[in-house]
C-alpha positions in Angstrom: 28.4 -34.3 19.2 25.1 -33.3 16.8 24.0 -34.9 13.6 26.6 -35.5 10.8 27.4 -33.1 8.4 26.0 -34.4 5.1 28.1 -32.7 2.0 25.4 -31.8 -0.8 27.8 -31.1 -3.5 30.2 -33.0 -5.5 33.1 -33.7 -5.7 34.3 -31.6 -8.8 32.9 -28.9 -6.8 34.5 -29.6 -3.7 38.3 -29.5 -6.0 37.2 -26.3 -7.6 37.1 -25.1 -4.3 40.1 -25.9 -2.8 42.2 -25.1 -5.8 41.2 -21.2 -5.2 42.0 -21.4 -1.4 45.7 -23.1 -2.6 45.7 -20.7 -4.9 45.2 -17.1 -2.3 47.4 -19.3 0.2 50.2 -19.3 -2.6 49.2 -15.3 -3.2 49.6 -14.7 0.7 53.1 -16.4 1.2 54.9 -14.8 -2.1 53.6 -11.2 -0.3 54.9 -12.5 2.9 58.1 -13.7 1.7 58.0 -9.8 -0.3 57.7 -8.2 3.6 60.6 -10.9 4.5 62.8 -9.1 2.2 62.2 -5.7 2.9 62.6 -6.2 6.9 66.6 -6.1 6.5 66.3 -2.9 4.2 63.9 -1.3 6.4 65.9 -1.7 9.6 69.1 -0.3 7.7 67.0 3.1 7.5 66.0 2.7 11.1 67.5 4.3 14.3 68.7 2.0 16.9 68.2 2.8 20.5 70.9 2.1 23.0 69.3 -1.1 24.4 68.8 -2.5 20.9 72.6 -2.0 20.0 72.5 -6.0 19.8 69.8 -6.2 16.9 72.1 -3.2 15.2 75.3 -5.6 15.6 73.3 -8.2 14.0 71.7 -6.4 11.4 74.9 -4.4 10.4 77.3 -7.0 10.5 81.2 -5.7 9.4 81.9 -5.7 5.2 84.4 -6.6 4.1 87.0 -3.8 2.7 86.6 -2.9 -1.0 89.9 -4.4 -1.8 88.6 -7.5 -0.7 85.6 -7.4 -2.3 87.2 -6.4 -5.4 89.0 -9.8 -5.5 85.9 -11.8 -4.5 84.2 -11.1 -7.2 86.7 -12.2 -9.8 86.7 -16.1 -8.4 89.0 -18.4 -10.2 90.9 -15.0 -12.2 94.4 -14.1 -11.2 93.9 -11.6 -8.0 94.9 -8.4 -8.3 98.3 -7.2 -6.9 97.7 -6.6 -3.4 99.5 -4.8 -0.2 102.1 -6.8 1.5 102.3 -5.6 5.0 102.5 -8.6 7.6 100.6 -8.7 11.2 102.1 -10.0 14.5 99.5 -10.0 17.2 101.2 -9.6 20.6 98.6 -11.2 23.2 98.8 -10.0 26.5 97.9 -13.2 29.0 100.0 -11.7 31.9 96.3 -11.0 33.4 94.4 -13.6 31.7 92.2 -15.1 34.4 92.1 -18.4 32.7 94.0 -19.9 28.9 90.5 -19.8 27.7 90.6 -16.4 27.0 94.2 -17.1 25.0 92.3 -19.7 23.2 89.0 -17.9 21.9 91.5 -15.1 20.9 93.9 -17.0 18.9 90.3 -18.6 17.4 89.5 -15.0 15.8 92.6 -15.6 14.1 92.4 -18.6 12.8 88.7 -17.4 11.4 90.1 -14.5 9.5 89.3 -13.5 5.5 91.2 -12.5 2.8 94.3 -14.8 3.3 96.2 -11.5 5.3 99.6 -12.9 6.8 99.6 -13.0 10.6 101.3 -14.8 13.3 100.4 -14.7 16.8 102.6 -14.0 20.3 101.5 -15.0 23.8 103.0 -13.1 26.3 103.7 -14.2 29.9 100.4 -16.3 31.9 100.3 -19.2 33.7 101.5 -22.6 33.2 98.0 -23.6 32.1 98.3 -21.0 29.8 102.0 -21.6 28.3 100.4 -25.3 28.2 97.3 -23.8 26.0 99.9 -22.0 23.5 102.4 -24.8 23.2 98.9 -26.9 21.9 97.9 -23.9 20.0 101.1 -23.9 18.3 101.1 -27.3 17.4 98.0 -27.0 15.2 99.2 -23.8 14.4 102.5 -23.1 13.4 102.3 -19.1 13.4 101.6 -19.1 17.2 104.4 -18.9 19.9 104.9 -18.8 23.7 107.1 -15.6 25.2 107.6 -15.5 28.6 107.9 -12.7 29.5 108.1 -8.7 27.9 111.6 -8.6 27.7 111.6 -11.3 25.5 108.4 -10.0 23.5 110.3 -6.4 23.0 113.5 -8.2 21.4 111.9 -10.7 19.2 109.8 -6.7 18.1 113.0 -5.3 17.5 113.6 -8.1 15.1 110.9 -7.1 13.4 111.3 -3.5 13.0 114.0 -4.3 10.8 111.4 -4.9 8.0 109.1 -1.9 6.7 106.3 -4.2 6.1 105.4 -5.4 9.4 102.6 -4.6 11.9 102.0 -5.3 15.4 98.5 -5.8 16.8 98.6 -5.2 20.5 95.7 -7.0 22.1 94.7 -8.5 26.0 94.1 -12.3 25.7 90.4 -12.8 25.8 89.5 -9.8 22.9 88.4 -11.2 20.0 88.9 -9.6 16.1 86.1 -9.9 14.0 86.2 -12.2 10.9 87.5 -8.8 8.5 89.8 -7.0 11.0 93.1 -7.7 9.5 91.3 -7.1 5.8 90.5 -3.8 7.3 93.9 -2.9 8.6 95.7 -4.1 5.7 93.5 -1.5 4.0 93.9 1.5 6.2 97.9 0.8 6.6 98.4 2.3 2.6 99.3 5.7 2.1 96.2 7.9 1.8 95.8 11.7 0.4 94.6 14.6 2.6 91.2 15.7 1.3 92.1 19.5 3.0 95.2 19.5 1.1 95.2 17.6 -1.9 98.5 19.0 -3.6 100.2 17.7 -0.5 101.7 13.8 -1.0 99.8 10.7 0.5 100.8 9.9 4.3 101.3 6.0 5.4 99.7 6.1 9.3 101.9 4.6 12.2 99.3 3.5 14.2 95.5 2.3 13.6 92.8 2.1 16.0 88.9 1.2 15.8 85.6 1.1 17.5 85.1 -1.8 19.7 82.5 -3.4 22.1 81.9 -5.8 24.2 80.4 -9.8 24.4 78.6 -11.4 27.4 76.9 -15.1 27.3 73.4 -14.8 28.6 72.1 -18.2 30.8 68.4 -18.7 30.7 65.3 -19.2 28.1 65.8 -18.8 24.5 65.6 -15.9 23.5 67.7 -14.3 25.9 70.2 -17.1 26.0 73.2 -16.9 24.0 75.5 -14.0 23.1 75.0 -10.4 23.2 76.4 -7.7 22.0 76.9 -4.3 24.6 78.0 -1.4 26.0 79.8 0.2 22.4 82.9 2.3 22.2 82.7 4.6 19.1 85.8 7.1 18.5 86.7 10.1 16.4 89.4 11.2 14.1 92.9 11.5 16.6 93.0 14.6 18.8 95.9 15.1 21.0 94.0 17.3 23.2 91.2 15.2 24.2 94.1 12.7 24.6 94.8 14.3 27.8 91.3 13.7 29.3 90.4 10.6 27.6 92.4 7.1 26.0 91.1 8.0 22.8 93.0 5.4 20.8 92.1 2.4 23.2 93.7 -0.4 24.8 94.0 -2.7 21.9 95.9 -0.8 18.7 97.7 -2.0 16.0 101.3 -0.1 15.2 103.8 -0.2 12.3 107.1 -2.3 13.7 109.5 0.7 13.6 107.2 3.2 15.3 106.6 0.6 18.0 110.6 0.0 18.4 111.4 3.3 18.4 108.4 4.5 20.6 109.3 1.6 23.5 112.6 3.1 23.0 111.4 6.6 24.2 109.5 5.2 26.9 112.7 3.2 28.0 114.9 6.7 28.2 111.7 8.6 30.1 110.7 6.0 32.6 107.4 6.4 35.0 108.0 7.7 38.1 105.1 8.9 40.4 104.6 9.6 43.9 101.8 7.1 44.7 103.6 4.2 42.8 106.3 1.8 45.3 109.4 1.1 43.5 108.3 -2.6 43.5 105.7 -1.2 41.1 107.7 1.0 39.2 110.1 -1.9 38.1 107.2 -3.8 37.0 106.3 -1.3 34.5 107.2 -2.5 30.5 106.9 0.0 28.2 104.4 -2.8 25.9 102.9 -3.9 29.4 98.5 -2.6 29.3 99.4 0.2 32.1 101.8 1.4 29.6 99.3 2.2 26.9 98.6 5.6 27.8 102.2 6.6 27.6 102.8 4.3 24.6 100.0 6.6 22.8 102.0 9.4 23.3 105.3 8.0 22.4 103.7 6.9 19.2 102.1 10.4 18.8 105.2 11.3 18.0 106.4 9.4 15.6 104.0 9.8 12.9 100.3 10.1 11.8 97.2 8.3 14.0 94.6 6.9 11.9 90.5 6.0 13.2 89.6 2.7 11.5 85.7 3.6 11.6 84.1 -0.3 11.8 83.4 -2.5 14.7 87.0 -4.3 14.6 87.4 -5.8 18.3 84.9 -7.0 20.9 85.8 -7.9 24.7 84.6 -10.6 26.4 84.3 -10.8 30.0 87.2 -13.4 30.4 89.4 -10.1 28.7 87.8 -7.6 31.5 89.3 -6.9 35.0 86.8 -8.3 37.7 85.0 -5.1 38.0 84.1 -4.5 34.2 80.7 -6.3 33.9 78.8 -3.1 34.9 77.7 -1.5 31.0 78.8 1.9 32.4 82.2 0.9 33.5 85.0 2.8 31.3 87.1 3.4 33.7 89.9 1.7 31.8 89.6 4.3 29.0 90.1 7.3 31.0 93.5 9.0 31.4 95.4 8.6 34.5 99.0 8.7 34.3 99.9 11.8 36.9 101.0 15.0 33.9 104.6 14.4 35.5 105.1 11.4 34.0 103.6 12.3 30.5 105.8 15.6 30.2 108.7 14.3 28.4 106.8 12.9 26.2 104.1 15.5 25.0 104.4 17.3 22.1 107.7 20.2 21.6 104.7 23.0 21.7 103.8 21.8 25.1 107.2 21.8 26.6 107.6 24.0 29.8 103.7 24.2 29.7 101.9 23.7 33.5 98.7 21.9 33.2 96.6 19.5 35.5 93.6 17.3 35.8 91.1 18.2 37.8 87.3 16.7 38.6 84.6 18.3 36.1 82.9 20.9 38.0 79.4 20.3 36.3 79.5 16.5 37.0 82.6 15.5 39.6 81.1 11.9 40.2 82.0 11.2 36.4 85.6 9.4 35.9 86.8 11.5 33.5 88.9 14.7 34.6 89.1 17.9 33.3 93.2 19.8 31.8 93.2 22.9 33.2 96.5 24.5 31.5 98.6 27.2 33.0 98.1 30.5 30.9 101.1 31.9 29.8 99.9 35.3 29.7 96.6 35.4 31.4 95.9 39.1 31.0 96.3 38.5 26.9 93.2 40.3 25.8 91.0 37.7 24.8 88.1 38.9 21.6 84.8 37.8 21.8 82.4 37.5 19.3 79.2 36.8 19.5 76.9 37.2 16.5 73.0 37.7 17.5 69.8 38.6 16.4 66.7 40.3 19.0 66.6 37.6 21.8 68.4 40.8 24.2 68.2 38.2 27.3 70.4 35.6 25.8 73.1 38.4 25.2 72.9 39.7 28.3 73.1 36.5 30.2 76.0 35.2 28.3 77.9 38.5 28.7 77.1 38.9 32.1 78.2 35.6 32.5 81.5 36.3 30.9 82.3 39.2 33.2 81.3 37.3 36.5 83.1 34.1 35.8 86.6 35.3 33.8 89.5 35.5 35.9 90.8 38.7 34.2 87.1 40.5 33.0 89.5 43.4 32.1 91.1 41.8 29.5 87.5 40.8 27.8 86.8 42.5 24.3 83.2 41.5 23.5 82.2 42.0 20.1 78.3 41.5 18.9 77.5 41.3 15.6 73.7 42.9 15.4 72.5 40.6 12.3 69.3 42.8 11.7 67.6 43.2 15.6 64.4 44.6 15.1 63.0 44.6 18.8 63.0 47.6 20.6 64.6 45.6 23.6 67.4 44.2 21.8 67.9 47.5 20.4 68.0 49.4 23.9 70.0 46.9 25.4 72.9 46.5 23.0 73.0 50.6 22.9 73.5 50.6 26.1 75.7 48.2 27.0 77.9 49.6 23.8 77.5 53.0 26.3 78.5 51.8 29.0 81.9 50.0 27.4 80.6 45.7 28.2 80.7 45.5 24.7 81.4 46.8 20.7 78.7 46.4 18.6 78.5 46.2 14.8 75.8 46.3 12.7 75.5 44.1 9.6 72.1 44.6 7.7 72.6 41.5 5.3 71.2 37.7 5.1 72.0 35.7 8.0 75.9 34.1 7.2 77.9 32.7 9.9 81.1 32.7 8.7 80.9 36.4 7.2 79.6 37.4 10.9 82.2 36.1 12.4 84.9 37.1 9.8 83.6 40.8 10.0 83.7 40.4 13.7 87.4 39.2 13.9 88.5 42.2 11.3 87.1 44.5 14.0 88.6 42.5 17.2 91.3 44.4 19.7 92.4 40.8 21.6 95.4 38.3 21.0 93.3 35.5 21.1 89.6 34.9 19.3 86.4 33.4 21.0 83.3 32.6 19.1 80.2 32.0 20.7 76.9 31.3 20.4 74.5 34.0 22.1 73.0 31.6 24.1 76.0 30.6 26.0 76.9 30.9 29.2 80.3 30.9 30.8 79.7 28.2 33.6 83.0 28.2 35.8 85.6 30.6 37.1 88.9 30.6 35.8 88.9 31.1 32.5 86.7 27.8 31.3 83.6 28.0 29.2 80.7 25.5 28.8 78.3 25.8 26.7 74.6 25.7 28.0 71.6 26.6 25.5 69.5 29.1 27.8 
């Protein structure tokens, strides 16, 4: 073990010296905790890769509205006059797998802020779960049992008899997050159009959001416990991409009348298809989930769509059919009701129009099918414009593209707007393709602007109809479709 250590000083000298090393240990831990504090702000500025979208759930967690926050930060003050509009959340357990997933939903309720009035219906399920809601019901008196949709749409149609009230459609097993209904309430008032700010403030009908989903990982810390995956984020409301794609989701939340007097479109249009038994077809209730894609175009017509832009609703796996746990599984989002069934219901523009789905050309093992519509006049002479400058061999691949791909290359009228070419290549080949009658070109000597280019393009156009393009674009498949393809 050697010889022991003898200490030579004293003991004064011995304090002195561990009061400096307390003293840089106390210096060392204030810096640390001063790094502590600026990991959160640090990650705020930082991109998230997709595998990582659990540490962005965590570290962005959802705010509260500013309504709310407004009235949390006057504690013990007489709160300010707020909205008044009332949520029933319809559950849908008719596929529940187990009454756990009613519970854990009707538990998001219970742990929501800001006080927003609710009260909660189960639909349909088991015995064990009308057991689970009669308990639930019990502790809380908001939450009901309704056995089946028939008696779900008539207690609705009591409600549509008040302006005020919502309904939250959800699947038993999806769970709200803690702000949801403060969010809703929020995004259900009137609200002005930026683009048109003379015009008066629209009320929506129906609100949607961006949702995910939750699993429970087994195992060793740190993998064990939940996690959240695969995200959903959507846009602003387009009815187009409404025929490709469930772009509202299957979880919404609707304004009582709309809903009332959208189930009772669906009711005089009912769903008839080839491939579906008439066993299957009776089954069908226009609030049942294989509704939802007609329901979103019944509502479309009632009034104004509105994208809640936070992370409202997350699915668990007890909410999921038995082939959902694969991350890459949206199958339920895509649109699938056969266009027969949807026609009644599509917008008065579209009336009489022919359109179908078919498989996307460039990828056919995605799930998601491309509308092909019927032209009406399919020799309308269709302008092109295309503003460029030198690069000749992206021009002349995308109009050589057009003219081998279009269904109707006679009724092409390319226009190319020469934005100050200099090469002698560029220069050749737009001369003579102008020769030779592919295409018009104008000259515009002035500072690259995109809009003017295209404006002065369309004042010069022969066609109907206006397509703008970029030059280095390439018209991919026949018949008429474009996709765009940087070269």
């Amino acid at each position: 073990m050697g010889p022991a250590y003898t200490f030579r000083n004293s003991f004064f000298d011995q304090l002195s010296v561990a009061q400096l090393l307390a003293k840089e240990f106390d210096e060392i831990k204030q810096r640390l905790d001063v790094l502590a504090g600026m990991v959160p702000q640090a990650l705020s500025y930082s991109a998230f890769p997709l595998e990582h979208f659990d540490l962005y759930r965590q570290t962005h967690r959802v705010a509260p509205p500013p309504w709310l926050v407004a009235e949390q930060s006057r504690p013990g003050s007489r709160p300010a006059q707020r909205p008044s509009q009332r949520f029933t959340l319809v559950l849908d357990a008719t596929q529940a797998r187990n009454a756990t997933a009613v519970r854990i939903s009707i538990d998001s309720l219970r742990h929501q802020v800001g006080g927003v009035p609710w009260q909660a219906w189960v639909v349909g399920g088991s015995a064990d779960v009308a057991d689970v809601a009669g308990v639930l019901a019990a502790v809380q008196p908001q939450v009901r049992h309704l056995p089946t949709w028939a008696d779900a749409q008539q207690a609705l149609a009591r409600l549509a008899q008040d302006p005020k009230q919502w309904t939250v459609l959800l699947r038993a097993g999806e769970l709200l997050d803690p702000h949801a209904l403060a969010w809703l309430l929020a995004a259900a008032q009137p609200e002005a159009d930026p683009a048109l700010p003379e015009a008066p403030a629209t009320a929506p009908i129906v609100l949607y959001w961006d949702e995910d989903r939750l699993e429970h990982r087994s195992g060793q810390a740190p993998q064990r416990g939940p996690r959240h995956w695969a995200p959903v984020l959507r846009a602003a409301f387009d009815a187009d991409a409404l025929l490709e794609l469930n772009v509202l989701g299957s979880s919404l939340a609707v304004q009582a009348q709309a809903l009332c007097a959208a189930t009772q479109l669906l009711a005089a249009h009912p769903r008839q298809a080839e491939h579906e038994t008439p066993e299957q077809d009776s089954t069908l209730h226009p609030l049942c989930h294989d509704e939802r894609e007609r329901l979103a175009w019944a509502l479309h017509a009632q009034g104004p769509l509105r994208h809640v832009p936070q992370w409202l609703l997350t699915s668990t796996l007890v909410a999921l059919p038995q082939d959902a746990s694969a991350p890459a599984d949206y199958s339920c989002l895509v649109a699938r009701v056969p266009p027969e069934c949807l026609q009644p219901l599509l917008p008065a523009a579209w009336q009489g129009q022919r359109w179908q789905r078919v498989p996307d050309p460039i990828a056919p093992q995605l799930p998601k099918p491309l509308v092909r519509w019927q032209p009406q006049r399919p020799k309308a002479l269709l302008s092109v414009l295309i503003p460029t400058r030198d690069h000749w061999e992206l021009v002349q691949q995308c109009v050589d593209s057009l003219y081998a791909q279009a269904l109707h290359p006679e009724a092409l009228d390319i226009v190319v707007a020469d934005n100050g070419s200099t090469e002698p290549e560029t220069l050749a080949y737009l001369a003579q393709a102008q020769a030779s009658g592919r295409l018009r070109c104008l000259r515009v000597d002035a500072p690259f602007n995109w809009s003017q280019l295209n404006n002065r393009m369309a004042a010069a156009a022969k066609g109907e109809l206006l397509l703008i393009l970029n030059n280095d674009t390439l018209m991919l498949t026949p018949s008429g479709t474009t996709s765009c393809a940087a070269s």
